[in-house]
Backbone as CSV, one residue per row, in Angstrom:
resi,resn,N_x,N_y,N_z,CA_x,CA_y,CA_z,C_x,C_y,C_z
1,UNK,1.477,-4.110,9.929,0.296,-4.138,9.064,0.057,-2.762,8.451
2,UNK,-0.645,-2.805,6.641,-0.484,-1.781,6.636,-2.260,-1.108,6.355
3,UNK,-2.583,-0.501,6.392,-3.929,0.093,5.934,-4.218,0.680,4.643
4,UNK,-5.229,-0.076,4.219,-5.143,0.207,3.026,-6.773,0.346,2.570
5,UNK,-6.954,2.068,2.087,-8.146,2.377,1.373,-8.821,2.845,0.551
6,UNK,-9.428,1.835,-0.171,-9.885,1.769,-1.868,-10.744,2.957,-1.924
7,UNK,-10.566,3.347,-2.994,-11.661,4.885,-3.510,-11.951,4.516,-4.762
8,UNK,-13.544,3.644,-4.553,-13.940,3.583,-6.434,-14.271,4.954,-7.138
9,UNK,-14.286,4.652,-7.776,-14.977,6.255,-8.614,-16.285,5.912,-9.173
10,UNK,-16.986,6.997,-10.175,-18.013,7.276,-10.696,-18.762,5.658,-11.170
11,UNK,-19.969,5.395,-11.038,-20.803,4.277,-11.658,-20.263,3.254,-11.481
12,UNK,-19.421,2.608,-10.392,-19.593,1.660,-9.743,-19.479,1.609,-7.806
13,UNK,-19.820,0.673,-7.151,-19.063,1.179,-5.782,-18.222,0.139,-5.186
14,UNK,-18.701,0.021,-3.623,-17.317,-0.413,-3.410,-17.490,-1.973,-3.943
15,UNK,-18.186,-2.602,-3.638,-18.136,-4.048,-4.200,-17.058,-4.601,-5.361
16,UNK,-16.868,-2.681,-6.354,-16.225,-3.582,-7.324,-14.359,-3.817,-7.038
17,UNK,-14.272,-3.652,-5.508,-13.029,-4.309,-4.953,-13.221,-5.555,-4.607
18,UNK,-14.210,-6.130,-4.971,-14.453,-7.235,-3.968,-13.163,-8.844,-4.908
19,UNK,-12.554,-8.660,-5.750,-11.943,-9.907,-5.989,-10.342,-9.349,-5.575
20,UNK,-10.210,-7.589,-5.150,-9.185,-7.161,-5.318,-8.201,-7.871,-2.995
21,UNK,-9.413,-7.328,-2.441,-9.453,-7.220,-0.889,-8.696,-8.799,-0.577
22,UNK,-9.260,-9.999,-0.980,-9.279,-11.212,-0.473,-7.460,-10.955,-0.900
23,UNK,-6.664,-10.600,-1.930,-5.759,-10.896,-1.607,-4.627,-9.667,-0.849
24,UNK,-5.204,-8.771,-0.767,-4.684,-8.067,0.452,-4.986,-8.213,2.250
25,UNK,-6.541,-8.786,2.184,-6.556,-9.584,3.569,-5.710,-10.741,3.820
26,UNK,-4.817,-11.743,2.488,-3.898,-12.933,2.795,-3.048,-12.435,3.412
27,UNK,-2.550,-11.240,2.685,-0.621,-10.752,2.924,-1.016,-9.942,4.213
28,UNK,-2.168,-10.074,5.175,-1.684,-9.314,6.693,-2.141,-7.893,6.417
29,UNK,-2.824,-7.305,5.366,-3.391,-6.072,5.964,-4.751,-5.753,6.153
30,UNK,-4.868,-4.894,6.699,-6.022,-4.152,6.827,-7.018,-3.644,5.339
31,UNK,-7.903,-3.645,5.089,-8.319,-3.302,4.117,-10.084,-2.684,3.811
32,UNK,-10.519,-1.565,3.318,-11.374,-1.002,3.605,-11.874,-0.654,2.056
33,UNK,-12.869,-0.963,1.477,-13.254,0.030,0.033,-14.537,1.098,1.214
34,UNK,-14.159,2.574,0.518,-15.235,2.954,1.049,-15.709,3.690,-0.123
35,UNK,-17.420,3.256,0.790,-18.461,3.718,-0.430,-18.538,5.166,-0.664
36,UNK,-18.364,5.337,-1.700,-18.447,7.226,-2.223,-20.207,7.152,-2.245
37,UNK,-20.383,8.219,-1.417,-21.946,8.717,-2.050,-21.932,9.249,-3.628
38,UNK,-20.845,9.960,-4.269,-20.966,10.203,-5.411,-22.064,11.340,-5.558
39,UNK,-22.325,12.507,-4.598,-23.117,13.307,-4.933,-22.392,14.566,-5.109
40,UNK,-20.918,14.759,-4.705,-20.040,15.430,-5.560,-18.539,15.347,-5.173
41,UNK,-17.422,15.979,-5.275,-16.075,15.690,-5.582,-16.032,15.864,-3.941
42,UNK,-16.578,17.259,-3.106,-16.215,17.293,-1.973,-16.686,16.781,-0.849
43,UNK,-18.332,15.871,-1.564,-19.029,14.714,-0.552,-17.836,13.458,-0.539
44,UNK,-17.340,13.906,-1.831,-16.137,11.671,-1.806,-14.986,12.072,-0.918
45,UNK,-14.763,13.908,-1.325,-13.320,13.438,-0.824,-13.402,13.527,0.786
46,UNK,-14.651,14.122,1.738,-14.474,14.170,3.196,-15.275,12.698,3.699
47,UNK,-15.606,11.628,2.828,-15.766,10.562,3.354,-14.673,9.813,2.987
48,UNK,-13.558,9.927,2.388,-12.469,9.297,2.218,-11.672,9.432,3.858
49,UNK,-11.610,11.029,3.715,-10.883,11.901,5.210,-11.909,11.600,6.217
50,UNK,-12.524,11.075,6.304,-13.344,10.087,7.607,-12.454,8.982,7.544
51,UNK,-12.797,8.267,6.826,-12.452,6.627,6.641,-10.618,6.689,7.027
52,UNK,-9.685,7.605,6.589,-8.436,7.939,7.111,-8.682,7.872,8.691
53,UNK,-9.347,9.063,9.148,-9.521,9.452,10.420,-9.845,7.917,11.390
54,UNK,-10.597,6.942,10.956,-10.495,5.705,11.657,-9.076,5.259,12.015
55,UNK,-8.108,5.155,11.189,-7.203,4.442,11.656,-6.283,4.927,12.341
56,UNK,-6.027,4.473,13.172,-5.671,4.950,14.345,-3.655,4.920,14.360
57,UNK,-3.379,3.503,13.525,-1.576,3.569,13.640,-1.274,3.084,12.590
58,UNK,-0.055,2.741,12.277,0.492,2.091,10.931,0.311,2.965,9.786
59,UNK,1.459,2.608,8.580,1.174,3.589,7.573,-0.492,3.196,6.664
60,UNK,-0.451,4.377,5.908,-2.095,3.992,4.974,-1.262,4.195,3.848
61,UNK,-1.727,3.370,2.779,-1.593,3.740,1.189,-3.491,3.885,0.551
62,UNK,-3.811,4.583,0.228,-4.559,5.092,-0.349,-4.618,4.915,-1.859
63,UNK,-5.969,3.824,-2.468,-5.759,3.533,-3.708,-7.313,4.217,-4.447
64,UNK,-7.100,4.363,-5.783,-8.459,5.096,-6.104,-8.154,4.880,-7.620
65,UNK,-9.844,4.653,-8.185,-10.006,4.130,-9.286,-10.975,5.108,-10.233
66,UNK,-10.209,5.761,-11.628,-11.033,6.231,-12.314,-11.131,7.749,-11.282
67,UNK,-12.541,8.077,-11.115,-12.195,9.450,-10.142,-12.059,9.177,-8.893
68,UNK,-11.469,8.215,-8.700,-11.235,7.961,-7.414,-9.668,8.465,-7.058
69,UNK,-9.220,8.425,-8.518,-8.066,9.129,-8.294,-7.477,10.434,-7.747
70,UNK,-8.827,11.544,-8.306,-8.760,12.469,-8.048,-9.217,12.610,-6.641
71,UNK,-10.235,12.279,-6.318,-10.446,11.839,-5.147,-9.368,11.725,-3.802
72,UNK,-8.661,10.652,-4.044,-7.502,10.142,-3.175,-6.549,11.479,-3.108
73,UNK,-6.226,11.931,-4.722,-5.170,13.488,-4.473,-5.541,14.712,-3.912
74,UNK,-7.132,14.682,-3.633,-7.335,15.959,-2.946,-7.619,15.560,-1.465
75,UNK,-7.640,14.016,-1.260,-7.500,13.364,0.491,-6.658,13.408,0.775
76,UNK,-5.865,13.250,0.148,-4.006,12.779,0.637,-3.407,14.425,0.926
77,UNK,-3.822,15.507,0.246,-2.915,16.606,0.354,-2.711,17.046,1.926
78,UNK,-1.605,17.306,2.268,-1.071,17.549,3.311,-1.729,16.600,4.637
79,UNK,-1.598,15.632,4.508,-1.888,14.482,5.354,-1.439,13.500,5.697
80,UNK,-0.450,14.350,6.859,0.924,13.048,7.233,0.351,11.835,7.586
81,UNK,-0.992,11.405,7.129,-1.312,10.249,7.921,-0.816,9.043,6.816
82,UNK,-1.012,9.905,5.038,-0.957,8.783,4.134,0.005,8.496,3.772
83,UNK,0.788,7.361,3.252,2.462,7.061,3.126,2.453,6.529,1.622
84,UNK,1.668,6.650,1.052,1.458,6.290,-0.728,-0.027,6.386,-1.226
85,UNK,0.254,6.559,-2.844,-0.798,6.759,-3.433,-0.534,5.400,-4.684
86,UNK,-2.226,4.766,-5.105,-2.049,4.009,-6.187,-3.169,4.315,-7.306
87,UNK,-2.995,4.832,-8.382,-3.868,4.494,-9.179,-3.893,3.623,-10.241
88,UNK,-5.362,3.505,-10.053,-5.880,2.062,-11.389,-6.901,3.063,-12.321
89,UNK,-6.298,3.341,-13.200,-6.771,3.750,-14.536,-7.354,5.320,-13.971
90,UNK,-7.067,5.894,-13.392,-7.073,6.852,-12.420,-7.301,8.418,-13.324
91,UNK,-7.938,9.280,-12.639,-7.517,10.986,-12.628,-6.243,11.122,-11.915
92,UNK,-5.219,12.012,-12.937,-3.941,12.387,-11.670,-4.064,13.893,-12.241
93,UNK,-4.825,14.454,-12.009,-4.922,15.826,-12.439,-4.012,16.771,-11.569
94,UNK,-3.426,17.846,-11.486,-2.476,18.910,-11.677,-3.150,19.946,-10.929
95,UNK,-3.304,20.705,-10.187,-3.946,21.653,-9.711,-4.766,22.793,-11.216
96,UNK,-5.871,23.283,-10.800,-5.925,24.015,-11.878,-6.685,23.092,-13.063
97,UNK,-7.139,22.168,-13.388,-7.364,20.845,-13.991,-8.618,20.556,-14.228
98,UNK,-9.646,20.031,-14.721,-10.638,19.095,-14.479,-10.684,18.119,-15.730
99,UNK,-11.968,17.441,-15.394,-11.971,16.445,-16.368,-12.615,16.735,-17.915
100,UNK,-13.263,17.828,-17.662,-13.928,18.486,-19.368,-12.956,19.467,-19.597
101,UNK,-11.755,20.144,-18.586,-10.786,20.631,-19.793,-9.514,19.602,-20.388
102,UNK,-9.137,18.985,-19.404,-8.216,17.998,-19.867,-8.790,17.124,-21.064
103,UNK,-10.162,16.822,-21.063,-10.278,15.933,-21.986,-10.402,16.544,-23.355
104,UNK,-10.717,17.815,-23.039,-10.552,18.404,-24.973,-9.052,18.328,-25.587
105,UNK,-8.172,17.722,-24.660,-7.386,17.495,-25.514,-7.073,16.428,-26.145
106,UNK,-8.117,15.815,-26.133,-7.746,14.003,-26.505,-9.495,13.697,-27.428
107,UNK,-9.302,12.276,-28.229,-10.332,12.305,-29.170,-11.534,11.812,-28.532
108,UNK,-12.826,12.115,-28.500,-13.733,11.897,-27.291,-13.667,10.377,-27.772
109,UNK,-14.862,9.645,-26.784,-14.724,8.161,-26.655,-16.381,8.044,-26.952
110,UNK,-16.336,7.371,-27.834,-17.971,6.636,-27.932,-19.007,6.470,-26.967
111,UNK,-18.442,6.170,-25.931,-18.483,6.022,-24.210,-19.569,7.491,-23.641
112,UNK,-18.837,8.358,-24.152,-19.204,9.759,-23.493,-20.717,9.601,-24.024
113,UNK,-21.236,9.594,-25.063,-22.432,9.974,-25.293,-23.348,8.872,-24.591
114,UNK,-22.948,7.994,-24.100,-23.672,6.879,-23.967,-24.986,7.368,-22.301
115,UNK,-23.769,8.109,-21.330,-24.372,8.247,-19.743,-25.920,8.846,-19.912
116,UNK,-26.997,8.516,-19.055,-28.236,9.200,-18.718,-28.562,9.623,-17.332
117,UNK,-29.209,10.712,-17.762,-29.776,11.042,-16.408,-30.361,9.904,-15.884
118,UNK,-30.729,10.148,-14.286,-31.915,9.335,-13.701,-32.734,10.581,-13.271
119,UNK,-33.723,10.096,-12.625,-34.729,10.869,-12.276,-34.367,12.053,-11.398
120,UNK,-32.733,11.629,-10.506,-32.349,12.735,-9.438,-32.105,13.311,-10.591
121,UNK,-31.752,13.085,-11.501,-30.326,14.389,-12.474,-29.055,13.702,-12.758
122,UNK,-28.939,12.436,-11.874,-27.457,12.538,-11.410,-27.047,10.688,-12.988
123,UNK,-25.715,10.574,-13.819,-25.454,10.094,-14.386,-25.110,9.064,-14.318
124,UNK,-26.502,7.646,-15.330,-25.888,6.335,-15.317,-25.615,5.736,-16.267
125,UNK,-25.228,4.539,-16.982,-24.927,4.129,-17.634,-25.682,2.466,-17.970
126,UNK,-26.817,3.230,-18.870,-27.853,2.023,-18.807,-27.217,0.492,-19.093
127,UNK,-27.659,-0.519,-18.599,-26.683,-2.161,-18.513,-25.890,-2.453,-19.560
128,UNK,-26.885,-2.168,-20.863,-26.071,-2.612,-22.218,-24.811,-2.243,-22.456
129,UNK,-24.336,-0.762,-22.505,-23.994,0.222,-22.787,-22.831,-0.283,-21.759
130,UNK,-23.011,-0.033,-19.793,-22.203,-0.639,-19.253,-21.136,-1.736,-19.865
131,UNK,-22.167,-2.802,-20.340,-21.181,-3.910,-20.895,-20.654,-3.796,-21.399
132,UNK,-20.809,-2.645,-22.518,-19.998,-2.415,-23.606,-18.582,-1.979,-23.688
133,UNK,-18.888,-0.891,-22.778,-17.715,0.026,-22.921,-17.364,-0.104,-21.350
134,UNK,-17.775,-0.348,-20.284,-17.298,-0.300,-18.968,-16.414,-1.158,-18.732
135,UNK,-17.011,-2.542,-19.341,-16.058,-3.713,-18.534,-16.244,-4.819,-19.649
136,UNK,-15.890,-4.631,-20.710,-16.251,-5.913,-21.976,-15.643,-6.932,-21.570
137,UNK,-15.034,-7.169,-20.681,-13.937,-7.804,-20.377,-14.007,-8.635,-19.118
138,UNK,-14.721,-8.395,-18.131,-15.224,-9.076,-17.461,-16.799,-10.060,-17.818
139,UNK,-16.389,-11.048,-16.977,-17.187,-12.362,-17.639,-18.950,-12.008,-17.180
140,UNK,-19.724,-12.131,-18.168,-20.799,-11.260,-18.342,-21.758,-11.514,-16.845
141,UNK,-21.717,-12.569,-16.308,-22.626,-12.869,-15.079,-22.138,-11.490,-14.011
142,UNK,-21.241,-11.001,-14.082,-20.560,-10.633,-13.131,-20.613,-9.233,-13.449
143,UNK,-20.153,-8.841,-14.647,-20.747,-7.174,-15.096,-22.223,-7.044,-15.256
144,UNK,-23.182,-7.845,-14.999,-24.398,-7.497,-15.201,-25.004,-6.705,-13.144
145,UNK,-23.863,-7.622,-12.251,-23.893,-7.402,-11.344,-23.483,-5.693,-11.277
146,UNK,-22.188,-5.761,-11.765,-22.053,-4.282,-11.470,-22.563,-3.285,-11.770
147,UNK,-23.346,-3.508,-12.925,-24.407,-2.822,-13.861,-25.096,-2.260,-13.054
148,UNK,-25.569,-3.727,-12.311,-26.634,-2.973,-11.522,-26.611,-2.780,-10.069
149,UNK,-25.116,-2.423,-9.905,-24.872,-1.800,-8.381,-24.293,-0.398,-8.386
150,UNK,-24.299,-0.087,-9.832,-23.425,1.465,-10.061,-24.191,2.319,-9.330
151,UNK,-23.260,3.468,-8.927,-23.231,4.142,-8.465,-23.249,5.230,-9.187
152,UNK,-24.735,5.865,-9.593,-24.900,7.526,-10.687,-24.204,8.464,-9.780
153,UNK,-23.446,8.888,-10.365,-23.141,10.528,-10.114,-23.002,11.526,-10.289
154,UNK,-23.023,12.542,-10.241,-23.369,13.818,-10.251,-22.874,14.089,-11.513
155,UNK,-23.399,15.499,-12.463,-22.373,16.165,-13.659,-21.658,16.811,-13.176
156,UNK,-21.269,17.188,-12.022,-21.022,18.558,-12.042,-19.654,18.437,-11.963
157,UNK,-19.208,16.836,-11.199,-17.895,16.763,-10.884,-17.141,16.612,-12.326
158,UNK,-17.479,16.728,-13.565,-16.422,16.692,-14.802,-15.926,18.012,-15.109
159,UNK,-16.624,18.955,-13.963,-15.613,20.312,-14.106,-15.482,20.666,-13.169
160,UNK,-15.232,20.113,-11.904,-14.473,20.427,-10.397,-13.074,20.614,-11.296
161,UNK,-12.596,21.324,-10.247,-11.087,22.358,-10.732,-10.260,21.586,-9.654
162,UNK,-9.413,20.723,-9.401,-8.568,19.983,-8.871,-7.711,21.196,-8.002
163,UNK,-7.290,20.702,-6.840,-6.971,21.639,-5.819,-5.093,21.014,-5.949
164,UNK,-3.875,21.167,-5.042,-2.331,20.829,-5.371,-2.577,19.297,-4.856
165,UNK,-2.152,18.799,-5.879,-2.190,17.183,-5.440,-1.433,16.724,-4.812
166,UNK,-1.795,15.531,-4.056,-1.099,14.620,-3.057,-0.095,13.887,-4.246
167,UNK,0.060,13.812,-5.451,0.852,12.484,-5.771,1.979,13.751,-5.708
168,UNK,2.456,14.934,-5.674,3.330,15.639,-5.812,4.215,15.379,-3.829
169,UNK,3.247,15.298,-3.323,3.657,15.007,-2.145,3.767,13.409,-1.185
170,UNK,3.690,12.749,-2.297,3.309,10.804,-1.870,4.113,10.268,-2.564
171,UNK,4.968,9.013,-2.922,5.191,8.282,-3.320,4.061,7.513,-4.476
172,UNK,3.856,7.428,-5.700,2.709,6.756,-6.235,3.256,6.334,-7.234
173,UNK,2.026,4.949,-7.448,2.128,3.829,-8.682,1.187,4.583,-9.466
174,UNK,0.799,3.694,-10.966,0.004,3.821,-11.688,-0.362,2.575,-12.194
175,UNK,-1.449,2.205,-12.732,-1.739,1.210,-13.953,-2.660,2.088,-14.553
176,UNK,-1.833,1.586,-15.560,-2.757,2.044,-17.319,-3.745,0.769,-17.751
177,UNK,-4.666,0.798,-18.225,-5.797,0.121,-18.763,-5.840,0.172,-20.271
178,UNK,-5.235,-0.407,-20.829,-4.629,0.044,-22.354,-5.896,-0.147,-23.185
179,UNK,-7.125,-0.561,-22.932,-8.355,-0.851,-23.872,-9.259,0.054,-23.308
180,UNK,-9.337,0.522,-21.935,-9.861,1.557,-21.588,-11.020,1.938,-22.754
181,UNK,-12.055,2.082,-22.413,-13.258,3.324,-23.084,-13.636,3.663,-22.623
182,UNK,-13.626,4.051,-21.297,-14.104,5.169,-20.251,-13.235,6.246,-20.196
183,UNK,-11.868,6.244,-19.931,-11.139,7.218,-20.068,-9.768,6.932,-21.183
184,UNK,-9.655,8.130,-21.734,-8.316,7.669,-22.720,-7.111,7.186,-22.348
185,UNK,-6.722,5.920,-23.247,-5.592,5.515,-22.563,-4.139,6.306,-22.770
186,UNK,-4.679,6.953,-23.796,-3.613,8.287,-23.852,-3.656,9.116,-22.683
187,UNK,-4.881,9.878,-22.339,-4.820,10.366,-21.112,-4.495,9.882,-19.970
188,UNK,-4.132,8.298,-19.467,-4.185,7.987,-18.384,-2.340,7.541,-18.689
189,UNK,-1.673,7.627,-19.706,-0.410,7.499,-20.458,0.177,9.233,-19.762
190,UNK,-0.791,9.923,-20.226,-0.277,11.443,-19.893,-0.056,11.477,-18.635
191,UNK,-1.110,10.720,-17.743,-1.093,11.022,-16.227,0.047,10.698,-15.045
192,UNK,0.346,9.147,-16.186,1.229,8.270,-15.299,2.443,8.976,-16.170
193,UNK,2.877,9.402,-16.834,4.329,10.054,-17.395,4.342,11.311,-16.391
194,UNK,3.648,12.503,-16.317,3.901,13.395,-15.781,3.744,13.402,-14.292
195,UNK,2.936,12.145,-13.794,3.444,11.861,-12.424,4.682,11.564,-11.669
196,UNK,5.693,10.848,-12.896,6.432,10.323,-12.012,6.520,9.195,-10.986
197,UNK,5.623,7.831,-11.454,5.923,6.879,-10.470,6.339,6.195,-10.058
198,UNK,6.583,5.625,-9.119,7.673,4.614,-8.893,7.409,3.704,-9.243
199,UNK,6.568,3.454,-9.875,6.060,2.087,-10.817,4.867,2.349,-11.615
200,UNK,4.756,2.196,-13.208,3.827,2.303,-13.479,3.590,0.257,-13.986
201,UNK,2.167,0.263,-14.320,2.358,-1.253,-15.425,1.427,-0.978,-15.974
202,UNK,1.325,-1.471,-17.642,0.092,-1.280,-18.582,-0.199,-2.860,-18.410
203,UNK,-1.795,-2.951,-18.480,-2.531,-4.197,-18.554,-3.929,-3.931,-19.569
204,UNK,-3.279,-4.835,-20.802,-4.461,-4.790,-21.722,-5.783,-5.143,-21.313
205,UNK,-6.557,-4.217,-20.015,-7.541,-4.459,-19.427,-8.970,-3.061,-20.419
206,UNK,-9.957,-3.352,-19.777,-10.967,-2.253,-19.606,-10.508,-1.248,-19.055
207,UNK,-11.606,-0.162,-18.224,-11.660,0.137,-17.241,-12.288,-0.474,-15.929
208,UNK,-12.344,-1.631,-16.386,-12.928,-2.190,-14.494,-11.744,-3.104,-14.653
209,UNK,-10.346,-2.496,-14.189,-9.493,-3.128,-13.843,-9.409,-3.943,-12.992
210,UNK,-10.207,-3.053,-11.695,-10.049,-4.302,-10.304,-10.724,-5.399,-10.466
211,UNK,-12.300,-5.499,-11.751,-12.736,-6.560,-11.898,-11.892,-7.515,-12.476
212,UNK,-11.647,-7.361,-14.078,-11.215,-8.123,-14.871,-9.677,-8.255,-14.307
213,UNK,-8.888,-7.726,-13.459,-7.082,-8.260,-13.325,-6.919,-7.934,-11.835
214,UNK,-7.671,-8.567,-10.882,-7.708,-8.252,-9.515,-6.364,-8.385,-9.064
215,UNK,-5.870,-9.894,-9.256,-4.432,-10.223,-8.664,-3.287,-9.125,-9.118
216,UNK,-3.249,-8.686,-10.585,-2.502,-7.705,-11.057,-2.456,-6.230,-10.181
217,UNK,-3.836,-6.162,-10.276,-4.275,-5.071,-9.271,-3.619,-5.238,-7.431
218,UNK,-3.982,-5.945,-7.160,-3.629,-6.142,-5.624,-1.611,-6.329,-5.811
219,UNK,-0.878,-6.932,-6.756,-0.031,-6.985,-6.354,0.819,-5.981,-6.738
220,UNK,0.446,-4.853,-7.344,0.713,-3.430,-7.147,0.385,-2.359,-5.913
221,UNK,-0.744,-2.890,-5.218,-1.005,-2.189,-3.944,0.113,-2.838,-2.946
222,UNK,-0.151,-4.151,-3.263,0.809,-5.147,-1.728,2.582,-4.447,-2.118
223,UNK,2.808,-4.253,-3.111,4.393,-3.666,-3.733,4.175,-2.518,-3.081
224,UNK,3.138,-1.410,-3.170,3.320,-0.197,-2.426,3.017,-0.306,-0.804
225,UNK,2.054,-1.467,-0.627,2.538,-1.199,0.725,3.453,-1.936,1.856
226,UNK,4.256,-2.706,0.920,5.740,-3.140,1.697,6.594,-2.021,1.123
227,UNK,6.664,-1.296,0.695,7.786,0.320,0.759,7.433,0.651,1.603
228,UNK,6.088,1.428,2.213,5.740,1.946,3.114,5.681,1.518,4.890
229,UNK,6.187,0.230,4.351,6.203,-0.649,5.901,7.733,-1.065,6.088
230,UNK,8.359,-0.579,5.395,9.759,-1.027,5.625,10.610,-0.189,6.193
């Protein structure tokens, strides 16, 4: 069996694994989304390195969505515990990196202006707006849900400086989100080329991949984690 744990990222949480889990609980594994507090890069990434620290045997593949990506690469670094990395529409940032310098190199997204404070400070993405650009693509009963289970988080993490990443030291997939308006699908094109993975796949999805193409989604995790169990 293998262990396997989801890292959502920014303005949604874990729930939005919830169509991804049922088919990784069929094929015999273990499976965990854990909730990011989202109050900054180094609150997600030492509750990720908790949620590792539970399991006790068997390999882990470690999957993370959006900044969950980044997330997972600064959990995974030097941590013989993890045996792969997967991202879904992911940060694969480079040491040296963040997300407001990388992104001046690409054309901003309609998307960006849209986030608001809440009353902490910390950034949401009022329902409409969600629908719009988060997940157009998932069937509306169901993004109104996620709407309103997001998870605001912090500004500060769009200029955390990325520390030597785990995908340099892991085995990792990618999926690209080719309609993407949360992050560029050029940028997430850049991420998965200069990673190097042992599999990438584009799916003319959003960014709420795990919503709108769960099975697609899961049978890229279940592919990485029969390498890792073999």
């Amino acid at each position: 069996m293998v262990s396997i744990v989801l890292v959502h990222g920014a303005f949604v949480d874990g729930s939005s694994w919830s169509h991804v889990i049922p088919y990784l609980q069929a094929a015999g594994h273990y499976a965990i989304a854990v909730q990011q507090p989202l109050t900054s890069i180094e609150d997600d990434v030492a509750k990720v390195k908790t949620a590792i620290g539970t399991i006790k045997s068997g390999p882990i593949v470690l999957v993370g969505h959006s900044f969950g990506g980044l997330v997972i690469s600064e959990a995974a670094h030097n941590n013989p515990s993890v045996s792969a990395l997967v991202y879904i529409a992911a940060f694969g940032f480079d040491q040296g990196e963040s997300a407001s310098q990388v992104g001046k190199n690409y054309t901003p997204l309609p998307s960006a202006q849209q986030f608001v404070a809440d009353g902490a400070g910390r950034l949401v993405l009022p329902q409409d707006q969600f629908l719009k650009y988060f997940c157009p693509d998932v069937e509306e009963k169901e993004a109104k849900v996620l709407a309103a289970a997001q998870g605001p988080c912090d500004a500060v993490r769009f200029g955390y400086v990325a520390g030597p990443p785990a995908w340099k030291e892991h085995p990792s997939y990618y999926i690209v989100a080719e309609n993407d308006q949360i992050i560029q699908p050029e940028m997430l094109e850049f991420f998965a080329e200069r990673m190097k993975p042992k599999k990438t796949i584009r799916i003319p999805a959003s960014h709420a991949v795990p919503a709108s193409h769960p099975k697609k989604v899961a049978d890229l995790i279940l592919e990485a984690a029969k390498a890792v169990a073999e």
